[in-house]
N, C-alpha and C positions, 0 to 999 in steps of 0.2 A: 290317843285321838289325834295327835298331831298329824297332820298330813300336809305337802309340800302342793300337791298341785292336781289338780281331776285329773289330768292326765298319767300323772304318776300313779294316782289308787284304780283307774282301769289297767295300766299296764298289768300292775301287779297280782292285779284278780287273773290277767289272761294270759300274759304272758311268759312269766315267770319260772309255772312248770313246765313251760315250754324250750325254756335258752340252754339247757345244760344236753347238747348232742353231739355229736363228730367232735544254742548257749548264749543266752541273755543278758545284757547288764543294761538298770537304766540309760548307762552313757550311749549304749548302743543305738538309740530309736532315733536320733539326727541319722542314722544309717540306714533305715528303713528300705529307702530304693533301691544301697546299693545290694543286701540283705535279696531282696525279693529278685533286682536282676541276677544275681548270682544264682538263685533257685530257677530261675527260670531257663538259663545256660546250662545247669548240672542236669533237668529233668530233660532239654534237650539232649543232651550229649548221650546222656541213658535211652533214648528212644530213637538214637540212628545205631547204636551197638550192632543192632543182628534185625534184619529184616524180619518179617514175622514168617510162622511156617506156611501161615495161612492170610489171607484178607479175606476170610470169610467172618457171618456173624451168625452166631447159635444161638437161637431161641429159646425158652421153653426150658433151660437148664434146671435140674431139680434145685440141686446145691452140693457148694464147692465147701469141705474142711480139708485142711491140710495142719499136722500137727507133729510138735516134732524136726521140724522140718523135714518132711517125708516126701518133699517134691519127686525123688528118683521115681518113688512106687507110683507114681500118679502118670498115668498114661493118656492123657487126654486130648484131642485137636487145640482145644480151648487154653490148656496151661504149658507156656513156653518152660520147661523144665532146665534150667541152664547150669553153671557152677553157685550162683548166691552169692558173690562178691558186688560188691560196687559197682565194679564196673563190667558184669556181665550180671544182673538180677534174672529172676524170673519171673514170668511174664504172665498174668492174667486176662485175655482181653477182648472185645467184640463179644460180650455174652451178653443174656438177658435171663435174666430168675424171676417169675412169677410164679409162685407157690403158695397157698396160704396152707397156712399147718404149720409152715416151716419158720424154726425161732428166726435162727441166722443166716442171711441167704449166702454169704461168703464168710467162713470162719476158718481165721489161723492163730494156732496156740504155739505158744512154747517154740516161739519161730525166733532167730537170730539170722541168719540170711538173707538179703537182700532181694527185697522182690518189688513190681509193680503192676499195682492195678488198675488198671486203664479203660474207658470209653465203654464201659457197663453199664446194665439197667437192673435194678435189683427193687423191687416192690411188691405188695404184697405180703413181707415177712412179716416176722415176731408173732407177740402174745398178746390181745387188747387189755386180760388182766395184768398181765406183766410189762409193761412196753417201753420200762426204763431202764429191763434187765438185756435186752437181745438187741441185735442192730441188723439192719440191711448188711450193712459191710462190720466184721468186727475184729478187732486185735484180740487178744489174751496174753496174756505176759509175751510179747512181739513187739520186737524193733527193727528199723533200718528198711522200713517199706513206704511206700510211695505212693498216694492213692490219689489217682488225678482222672478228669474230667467224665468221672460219673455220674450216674442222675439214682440218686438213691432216696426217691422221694415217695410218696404214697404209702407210708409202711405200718403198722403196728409196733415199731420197733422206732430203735436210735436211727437214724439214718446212716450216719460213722459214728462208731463206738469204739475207743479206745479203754481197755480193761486193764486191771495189774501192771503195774509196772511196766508201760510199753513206753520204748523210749526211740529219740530218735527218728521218729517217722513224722511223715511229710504228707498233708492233705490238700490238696492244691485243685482249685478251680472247678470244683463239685457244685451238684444241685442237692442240695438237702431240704426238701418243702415238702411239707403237708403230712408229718410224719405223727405220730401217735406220742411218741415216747421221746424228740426234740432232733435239732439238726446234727449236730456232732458233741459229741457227750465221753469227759477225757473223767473217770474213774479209779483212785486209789494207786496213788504213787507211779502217775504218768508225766514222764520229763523230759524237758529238751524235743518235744514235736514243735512243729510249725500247723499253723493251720491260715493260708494265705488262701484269697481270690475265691472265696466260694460262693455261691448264691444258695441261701436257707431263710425261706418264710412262711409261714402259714404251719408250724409246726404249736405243736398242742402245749406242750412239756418245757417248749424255750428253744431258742436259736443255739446258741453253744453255751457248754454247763458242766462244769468243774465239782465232781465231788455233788451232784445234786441226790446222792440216794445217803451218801452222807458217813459210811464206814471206810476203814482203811486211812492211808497215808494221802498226805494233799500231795497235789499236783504240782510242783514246781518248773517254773527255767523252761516256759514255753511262750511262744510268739504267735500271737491272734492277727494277723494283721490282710488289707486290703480287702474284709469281709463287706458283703454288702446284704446284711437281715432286717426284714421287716415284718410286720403282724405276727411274732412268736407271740404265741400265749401263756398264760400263767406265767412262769417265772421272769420273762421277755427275752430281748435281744443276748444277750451277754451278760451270763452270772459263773462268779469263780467264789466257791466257799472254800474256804482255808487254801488258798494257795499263795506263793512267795514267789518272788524276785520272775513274776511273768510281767511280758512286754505285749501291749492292746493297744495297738497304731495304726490309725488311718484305715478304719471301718466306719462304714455308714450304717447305723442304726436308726430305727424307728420306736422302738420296745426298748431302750436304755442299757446300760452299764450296770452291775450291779457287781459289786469287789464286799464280800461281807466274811470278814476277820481276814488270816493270813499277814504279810507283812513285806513290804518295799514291793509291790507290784505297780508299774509304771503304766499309764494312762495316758497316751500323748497323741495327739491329732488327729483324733478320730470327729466325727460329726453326727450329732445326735438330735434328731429329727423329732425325736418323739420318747416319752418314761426318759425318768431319770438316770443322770449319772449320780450312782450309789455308794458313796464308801464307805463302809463301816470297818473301825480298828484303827491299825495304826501304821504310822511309818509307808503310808503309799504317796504317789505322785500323780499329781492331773495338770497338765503341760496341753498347751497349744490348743486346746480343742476346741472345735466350735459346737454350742449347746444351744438346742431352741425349747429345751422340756426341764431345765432347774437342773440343782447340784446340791447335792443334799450329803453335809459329812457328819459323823458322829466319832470322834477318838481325838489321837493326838500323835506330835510331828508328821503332820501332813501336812505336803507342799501343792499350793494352787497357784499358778503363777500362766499369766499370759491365755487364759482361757477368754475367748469370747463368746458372750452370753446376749440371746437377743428375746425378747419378749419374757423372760424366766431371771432367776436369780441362783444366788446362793442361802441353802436354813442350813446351820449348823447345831449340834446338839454337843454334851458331855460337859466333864468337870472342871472345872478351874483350871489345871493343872495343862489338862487336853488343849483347851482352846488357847491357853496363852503358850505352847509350843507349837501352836499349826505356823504356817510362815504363806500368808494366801495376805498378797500385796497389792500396791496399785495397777499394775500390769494388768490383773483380770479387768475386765470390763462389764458394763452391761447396758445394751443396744449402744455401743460407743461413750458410752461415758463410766467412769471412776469408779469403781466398787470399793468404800470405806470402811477397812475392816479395822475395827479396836478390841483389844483384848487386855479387863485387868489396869484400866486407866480411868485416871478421874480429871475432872476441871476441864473435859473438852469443849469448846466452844464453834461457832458454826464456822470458823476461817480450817476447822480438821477437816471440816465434810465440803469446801469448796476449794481450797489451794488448788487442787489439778486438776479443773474444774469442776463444773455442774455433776451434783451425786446422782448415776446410775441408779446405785442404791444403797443402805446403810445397815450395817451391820454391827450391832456390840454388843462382847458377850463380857458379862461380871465389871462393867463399866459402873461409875457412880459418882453424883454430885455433876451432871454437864444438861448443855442446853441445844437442843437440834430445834432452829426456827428458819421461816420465810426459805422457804424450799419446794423445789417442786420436784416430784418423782413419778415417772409414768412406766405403763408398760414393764412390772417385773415381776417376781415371786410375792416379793415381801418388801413394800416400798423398805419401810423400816423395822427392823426386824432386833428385838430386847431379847437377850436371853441372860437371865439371873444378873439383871441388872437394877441397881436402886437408883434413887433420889432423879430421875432423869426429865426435863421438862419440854413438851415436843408442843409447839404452838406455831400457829399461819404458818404451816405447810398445806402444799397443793401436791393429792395424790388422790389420783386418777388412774382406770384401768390397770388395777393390779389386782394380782391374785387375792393379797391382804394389802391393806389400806398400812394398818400399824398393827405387827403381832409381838404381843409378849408373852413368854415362855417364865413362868417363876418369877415375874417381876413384885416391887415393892416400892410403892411411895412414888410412882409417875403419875406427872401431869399432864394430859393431851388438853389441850385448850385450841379454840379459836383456830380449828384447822377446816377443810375441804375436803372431803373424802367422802367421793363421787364414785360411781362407776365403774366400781371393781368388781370382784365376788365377795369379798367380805370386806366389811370398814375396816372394826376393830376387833381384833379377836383376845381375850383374857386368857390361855393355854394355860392352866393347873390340874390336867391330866396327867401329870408324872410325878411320881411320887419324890415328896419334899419337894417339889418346884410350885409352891403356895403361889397364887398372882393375889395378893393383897393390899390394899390401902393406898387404891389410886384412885386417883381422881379425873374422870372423864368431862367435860362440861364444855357448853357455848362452843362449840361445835357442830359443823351443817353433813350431814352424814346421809345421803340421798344415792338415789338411783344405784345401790350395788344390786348384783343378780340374785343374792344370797341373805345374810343378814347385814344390817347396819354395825350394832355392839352384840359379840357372840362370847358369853364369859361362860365357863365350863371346866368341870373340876372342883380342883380344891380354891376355893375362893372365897375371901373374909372382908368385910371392913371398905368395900368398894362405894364409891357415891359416884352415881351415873346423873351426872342434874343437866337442866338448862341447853338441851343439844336439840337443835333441828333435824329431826329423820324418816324422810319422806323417800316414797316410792320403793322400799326396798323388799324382799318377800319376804322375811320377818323383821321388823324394828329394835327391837331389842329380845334375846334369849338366854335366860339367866337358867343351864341346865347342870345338876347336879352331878356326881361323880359315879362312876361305876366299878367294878372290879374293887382291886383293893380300897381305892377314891371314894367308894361307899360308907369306908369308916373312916371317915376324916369331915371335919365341918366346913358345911359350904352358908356360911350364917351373916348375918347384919349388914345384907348388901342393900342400898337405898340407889330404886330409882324413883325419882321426883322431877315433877316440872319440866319434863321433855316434851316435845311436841312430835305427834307422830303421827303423820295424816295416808291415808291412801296405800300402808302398806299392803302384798298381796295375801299375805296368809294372817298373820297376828301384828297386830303394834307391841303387843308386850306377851312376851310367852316363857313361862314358868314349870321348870320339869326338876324333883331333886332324882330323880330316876330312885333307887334304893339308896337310903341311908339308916342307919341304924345305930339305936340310943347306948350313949348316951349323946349321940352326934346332932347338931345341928341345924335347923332351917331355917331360921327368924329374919326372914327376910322386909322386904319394904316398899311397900309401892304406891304411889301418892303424888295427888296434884299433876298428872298427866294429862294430854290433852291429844285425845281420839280421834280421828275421823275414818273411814270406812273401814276400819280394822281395830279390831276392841283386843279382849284378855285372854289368853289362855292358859289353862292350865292341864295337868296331866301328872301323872308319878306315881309315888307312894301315898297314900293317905293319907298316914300318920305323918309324916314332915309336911304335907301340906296345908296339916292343919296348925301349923305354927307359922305357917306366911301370914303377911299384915297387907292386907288391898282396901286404904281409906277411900270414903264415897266422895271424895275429891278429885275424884282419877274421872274424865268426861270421853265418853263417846258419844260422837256426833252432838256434842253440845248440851246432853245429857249425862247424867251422873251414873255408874258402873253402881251398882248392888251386890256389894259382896256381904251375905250373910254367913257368920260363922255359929255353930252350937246354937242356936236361936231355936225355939219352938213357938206353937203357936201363935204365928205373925200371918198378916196379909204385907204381900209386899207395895210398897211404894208403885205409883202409877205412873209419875213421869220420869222414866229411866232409860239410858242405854243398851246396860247389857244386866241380867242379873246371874249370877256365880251364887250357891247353895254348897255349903261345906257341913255336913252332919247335921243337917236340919230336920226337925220333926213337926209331924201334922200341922203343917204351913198352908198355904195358899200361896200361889203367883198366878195373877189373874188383869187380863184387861191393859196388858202391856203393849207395845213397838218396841220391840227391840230388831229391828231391820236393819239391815247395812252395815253389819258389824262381822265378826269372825265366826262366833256362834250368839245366839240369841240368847239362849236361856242355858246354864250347866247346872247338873246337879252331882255331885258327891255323896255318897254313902251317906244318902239321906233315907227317912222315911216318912210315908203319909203324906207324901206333897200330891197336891194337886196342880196340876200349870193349865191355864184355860179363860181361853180368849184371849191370847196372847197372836198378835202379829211377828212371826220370825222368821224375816222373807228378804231376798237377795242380800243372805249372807255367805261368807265366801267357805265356810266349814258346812256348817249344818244350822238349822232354825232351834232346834230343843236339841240338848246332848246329855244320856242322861251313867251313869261309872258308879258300879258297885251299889246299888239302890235298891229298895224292893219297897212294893206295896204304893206305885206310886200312878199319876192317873195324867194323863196327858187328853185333854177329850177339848171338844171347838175351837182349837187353835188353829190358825194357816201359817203353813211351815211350805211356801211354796220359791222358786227361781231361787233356789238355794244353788250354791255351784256344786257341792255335794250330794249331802244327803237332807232331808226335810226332818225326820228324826231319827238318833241313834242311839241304840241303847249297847253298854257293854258290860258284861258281867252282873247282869240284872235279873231278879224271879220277882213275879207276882206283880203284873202288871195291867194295865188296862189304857189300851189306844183308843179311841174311839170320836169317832164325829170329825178328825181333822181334814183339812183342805190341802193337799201334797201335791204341787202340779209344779211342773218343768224344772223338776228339778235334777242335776248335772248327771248321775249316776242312778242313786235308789230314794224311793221317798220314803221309806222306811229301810233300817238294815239292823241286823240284829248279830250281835256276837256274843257268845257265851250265854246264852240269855232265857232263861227260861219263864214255864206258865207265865208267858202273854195272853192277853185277848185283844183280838183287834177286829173292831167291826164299826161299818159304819164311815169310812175315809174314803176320801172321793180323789183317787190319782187320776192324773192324767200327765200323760208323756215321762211318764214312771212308775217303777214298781215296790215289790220287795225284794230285799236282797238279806244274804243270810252270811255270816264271816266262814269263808274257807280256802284260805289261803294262808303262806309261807308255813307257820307252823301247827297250825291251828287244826283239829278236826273233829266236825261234828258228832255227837253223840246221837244216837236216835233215840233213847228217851227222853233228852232235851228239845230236840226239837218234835219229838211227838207230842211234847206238853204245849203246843202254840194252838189257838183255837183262832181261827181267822174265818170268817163267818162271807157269806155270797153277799153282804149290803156293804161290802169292801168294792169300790170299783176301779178300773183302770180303763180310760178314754171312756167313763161310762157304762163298762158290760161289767157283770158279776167275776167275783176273785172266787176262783172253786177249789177251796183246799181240803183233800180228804184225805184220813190218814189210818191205815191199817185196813185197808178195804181189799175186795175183790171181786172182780166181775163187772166192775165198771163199764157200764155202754156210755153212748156219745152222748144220749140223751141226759149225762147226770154233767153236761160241760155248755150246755146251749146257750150260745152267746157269748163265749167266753171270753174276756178280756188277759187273765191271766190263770193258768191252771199249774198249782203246786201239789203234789201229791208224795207223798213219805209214806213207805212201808205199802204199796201197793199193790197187786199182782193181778195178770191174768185178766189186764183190761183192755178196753179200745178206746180209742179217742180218734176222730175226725169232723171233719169239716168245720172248721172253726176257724177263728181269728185272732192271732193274740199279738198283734203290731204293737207299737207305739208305746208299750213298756219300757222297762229293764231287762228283763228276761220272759221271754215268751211263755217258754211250757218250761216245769221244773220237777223234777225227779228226782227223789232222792231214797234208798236203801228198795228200792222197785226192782221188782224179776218179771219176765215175762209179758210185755203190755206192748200190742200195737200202736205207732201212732201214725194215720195217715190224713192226706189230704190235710193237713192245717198251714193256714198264711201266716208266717211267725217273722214280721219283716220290721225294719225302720226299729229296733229296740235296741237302746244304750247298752245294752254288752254282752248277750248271745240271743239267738233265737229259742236255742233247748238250753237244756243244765242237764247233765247225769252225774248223779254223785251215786258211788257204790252201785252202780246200779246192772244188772245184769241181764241178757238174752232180751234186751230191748230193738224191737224193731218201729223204724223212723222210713218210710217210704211217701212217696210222690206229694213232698212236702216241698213248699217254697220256703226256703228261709234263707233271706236276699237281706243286702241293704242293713245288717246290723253292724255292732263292731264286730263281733264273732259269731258263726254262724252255729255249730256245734261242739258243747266243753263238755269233754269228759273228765270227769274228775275220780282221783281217792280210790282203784279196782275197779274200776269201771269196764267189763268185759263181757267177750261174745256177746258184743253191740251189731246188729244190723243198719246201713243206709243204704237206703236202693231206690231209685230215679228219683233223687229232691233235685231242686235249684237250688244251687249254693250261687248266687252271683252279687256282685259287688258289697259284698263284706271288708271291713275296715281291714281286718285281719283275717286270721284262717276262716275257710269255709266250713 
């Protein structure tokens, strides 16, 4: 149930299925210029050798293999045929290949002779299933060729692809963008190229990419340098997997660095705009560079030295042994000031983190027994950043606009006290997402923890023994979130964490939110939450069931000035009258009745309860939903107002055997009812306005039709006032069985008509679901929170001289939805697609 933001749970309904379319030595790189003027002198020298035969340029070429080196046999205007030496190559050049069919638009195998390929257009190639196997331009076990100022863009393929063991070759001042399968791509024991001056962006697969299919020998003893890549996708800008003693100098990135294993590959004055610079392993070098998007190392003897870092930082990761041999010293910086690395030290005091001066940012890993106070840290990664450190006590610091406020990685026994941690994306984060890196037995308190984008305190993972007390944490979009472990972190105890006595007013999603996600016994959840003090943002919870029913939430916890209701195992009770919020955990034939629970996160939750009744409850401009009802059955929701809810007005997930009835659903953000996994509902009787129903089908989820054909939703349901007409299993439907209709949902329908109608001012106007064959014309389906139609599975549906204007989306097809008709509607000013 947890959800970040209305506009995040519309995207994901609409948009979602929609986004997935189209010879080196470190010491060398102080040599860089003279390295590059030298290539620049040699590829002249090579391009006044011999006039060309021709100045002409050929279009339309099918494609060039040459294999062998069998240049004699090739009789072409296009290919200068010469001896193959150095200093007489031969010549490819002025052509143009557009072909689609064709893997590789220029391919040379098994070449050792000297050649160049020069001032080409090659697009259109490769394979769209294959496209990381073929290139526009490609080597195959071939060296000593020269491939300059082509535009090898547009392709299904690598743009340059060097395969096997090609060595020695030179790629100099190409276009490699917008390619399928990435810009230039060096494959299984390719050594000693250069790859200088090229412009590659907007490629799918990654900018340049070492070993990215992942077989054969790494790439060694090659020079990346004076690149200039931006918007590569997936992989990013520059990734080398297992390769060694390569030289990546003085390229401008957007999409990052990424170096993941191999060994002494050098990293030096390149400029990094955007993704990180990546190291993973050991024994590389990051020199001179300037980084505006973090640096992120994980191994050991790694040298960082003289990097400057502006807005971003340095996270390191790894063992003992790793961190206390990196050698990353004062010289780096961040936004001009001192980056504080310690490693494996105890007894530090705050004259380590200001001798040269004011801290950039802080960094210690397996540090213990020291004191970091009265500091101010702005603008970085990680103001201060703990990894597998104990006993460390961090009080009155000022840290603002950082990514993390204070993160610890595997910590034990830290004191955050008495700081300001303002304005970041997250305050404090607890990181015990790694196995054995426990974050245990600290202690957070009196501390003012406001306006981050994100959460205030975010502990997650494997986490024990923590007391979060006494801290001020206002305006942030969750206040605190104690979420449990996942994957392996599932069997590991996340237990006896106490939050008490915080104050947490006006956050935007939850003040206090509670997820163990999967754990599993004989593991832990005994958690604690008590003595809190609420204002516009109350409890939430979400998870597993069973750990959740080992959480402890005392009726001392206050929302909006009123006491929280958390009922565990209780039966037969009415609940308390003057409350905040009230939370049902396995409760039986209860009542909750006659409540306000307004202005909170959710109003009313129930858990894998039975027999409850909720009615006459107020649960209205809340910022989740008014009633939320997980894993329940037999339960009855009837004259409540669940209205101006930012969500939803009720939701039910993984629910049978219900009964809606009588409630008051109006303006609220998306649906006033929505139902997931949910079956035999009755709903009759609810009076929406400026919303509707809405049903879960989206990311993984997908509806069943006997589930939803068990919903019985009766015409005394209204929206803006007109009848909800939902029929189900019918056929032959005329317009007369839809008159007036406010919203019309139909499952399993066929061979009907619907017109002249009006179904604005929903959620979703007309809804179709497992339908073949049905006209719909003439209907006003305008001004509705998230499409005008819905087809789900639905087939040979014809939709003509329809307005369906002014929603967020005008027409979703969903789930096989095929040989769909639309013929002269208004599609006009929808948020999104028409």
């Amino acid at each position: 149930m947890k959800v970040r933001y209305k506009s995040l749970i519309i995207l994901l309904i609409i948009i979602l299925p929609l986004l997935i379319i189209l010879n080196f030595s470190p010491k060398n790189s102080k040599n860089d210029d003279i390295i590059i003027d030298e290539l620049n002198e040699q590829i002249i020298n090579k391009k006044e050798l011999k006039k060309p035969k021709s100045s002409d340029y050929w279009d339309n070429i099918y494609r060039i293999h040459i294999k062998y080196d069998n240049w004699s046999a090739t009789d072409l205007p296009w290919i200068q045929n010469r001896t193959g030496t150095w200093d007489d190559p031969h010549v490819i050049e002025n052509i143009t290949i557009s072909s689609n069919g064709i893997r590789d638009g220029i391919l040379i195998e098994d070449s050792n002779q000297s050649f160049i390929i020069r001032n080409c257009t090659i697009l259109n190639c490769g394979d769209p299933a294959m496209p990381h196997s073929y290139g526009a331009i490609k080597l195959k076990r071939s060296s000593n060729g020269t491939i300059m100022d082509n535009n090898c863009s547009l392709n299904f393929a690598v743009g340059i692809f060097l395969d096997e063991n090609c060595k020695n070759n030179t790629i100099f001042k190409n276009n490699c963008s917008k390619n399928r399968g990435g810009g230039i791509s060096l494959e299984d024991g390719c050594h000693n190229n250069t790859i200088a001056n090229n412009i590659i962006f907007n490629n799918q697969a990654g900018g340049i990419l070492f070993n990215l299919i992942g077989a054969g020998e790494s790439c060694d003893f090659n020079n990346i340098t004076g690149n200039v890549l931006f918007s590569n996708s997936y992989m990013g800008d520059i990734v080398l997997y297992d390769g060694n003693y390569n030289n990546i100098t003085k390229n401008s990135v957007n999409g990052g660095i990424k170096i993941i294993g191999g060994k002494q590959n050098f990293i030096s004055e390149n400029t990094a705009y955007g993704g990180q610079v990546y190291v993973y392993g050991n024994n590389h070098s990051v020199v001179n560079n300037k980084i505006y998007s973090g640096l992120f190392s994980s191994g050991g003897n790694l040298t960082f030295l003289n990097n400057k870092m502006y807005g971003c930082g340095i996270e390191i990761s790894g063992s003992l042994e790793e961190c206390t041999s990196n050698n990353i010293d004062l010289s780096n910086s961040v936004n001009g000031l001192p980056l504080y690395y310690y490693a494996n030290e105890t007894d530090l005091e705050n004259i380590n983190f200001s001798y040269a001066g004011n801290p950039g940012q802080i960094v210690l890993a397996y540090c213990e027994d020291s004191v970091i106070e009265d500091l101010m840290i702005s603008n970085t990664s990680s103001a201060i950043l703990l990894v597998r450190c104990q006993n460390i006590f961090i009080k009155n610091c000022n840290l603002t606009k950082n990514e993390y406020g204070i993160f610890l990685r595997g910590c034990l026994y830290i004191d955050i006290t008495q700081n300001n941690i303002t304005n970041n994306y997250y305050g404090i984060f607890l990181d015990g997402t790694q196995y054995n890196y426990n974050v245990d037995h600290n202690h957070i308190y009196e501390n003012t923890i406001s306006n981050n984008s994100d959460i205030g305190i975010y502990i997650k993972g494997i986490a024990n023994y923590n007391r979060i007390e006494n801290n001020t944490i206002n305006h942030n979009s969750d206040g605190i979130i104690l979420y449990g472990g996942t994957g392996a972190m599932a069997f590991q105890d996340c237990t006896d964490n106490y939050i008490t006595n915080n104050t947490l007013r006006f956050n935007t999603n939850y003040g206090i939110y509670i997820n163990p996600i999967l754990s599993f016994d004989p593991y832990d959840f005994f958690n604690y939450v008590s003595k809190n003090n609420m204002i516009g943002a109350g409890i939430g919870i979400d998870g597993d069931i069973t750990r959740l029913s080992e959480l402890t939430i005392s009726t001392d916890n206050m929302v909006n000035g009123k006491p929280v209701y958390y009922y565990k195992d209780w039966n037969y009770f009415t609940s308390a009258t003057d409350c905040g919020q009230v939370i049902l955990m396995n409760c039986k034939h209860s009542k909750v009745k006659g409540l306000n629970t307004s202005y909170t996160s959710v109003g009313v939750l129930l858990f894998k309860c039975e027999n409850i009744t909720v009615s006459n409850v107020n649960a209205s401009y809340n910022i989740i939903c008014g009633i939320y009802s997980h894993d329940s059955t037999n339960i009855n929701i009837i004259n409540n107002n669940c209205s101006y809810n930012d969500l939803y007005g009720i939701q039910l997930y993984s629910e049978y055997d219900f009964n809606i009835s009588n409630n008051i659903l109006e303006y609220n953000g998306v649906y006033g009812m929505y139902f997931r996994e949910s079956k035999d509902i009755i709903v009759s009787g609810n009076k929406m306005k400026h919303c509707g129903i809405g049903v879960q089908k989206f990311l993984m989820f997908t509806l069943d039709l006997d589930e939803i054909s068990s919903y019985n939703i009766d015409t005394k349901n209204t929206v803006d006032g007109k009848p909800v007409y939902f029929y189900k299993n019918k056929e032959n439907l005329k317009p007369c069985n839809f008159t007036d209709a406010g919203l019309i949902f139909l499952v399993n329908c066929n061979d009907s008509l619907i017109s002249n109608v009006d179904t604005s001012y929903g959620s979703i106007g007309v809804m179709l679901y497992f339908c073949e064959n049905n006209t719909i014309s003439n209907i006003n389906s305008t001004h509705n929170l998230i499409f005008g139609f819905e087809l789900y599975y639905c087939f040979n549906i014809t939709i003509q001289e329809c307005n369906i204007s002014y929603n967020n989306m005008g027409i979703m097809l969903l789930e096989n939805s095929n040989n769909n008709t639309f013929f002269k509607n208004n599609f006009t000013h929808n948020s999104g697609y028409g």
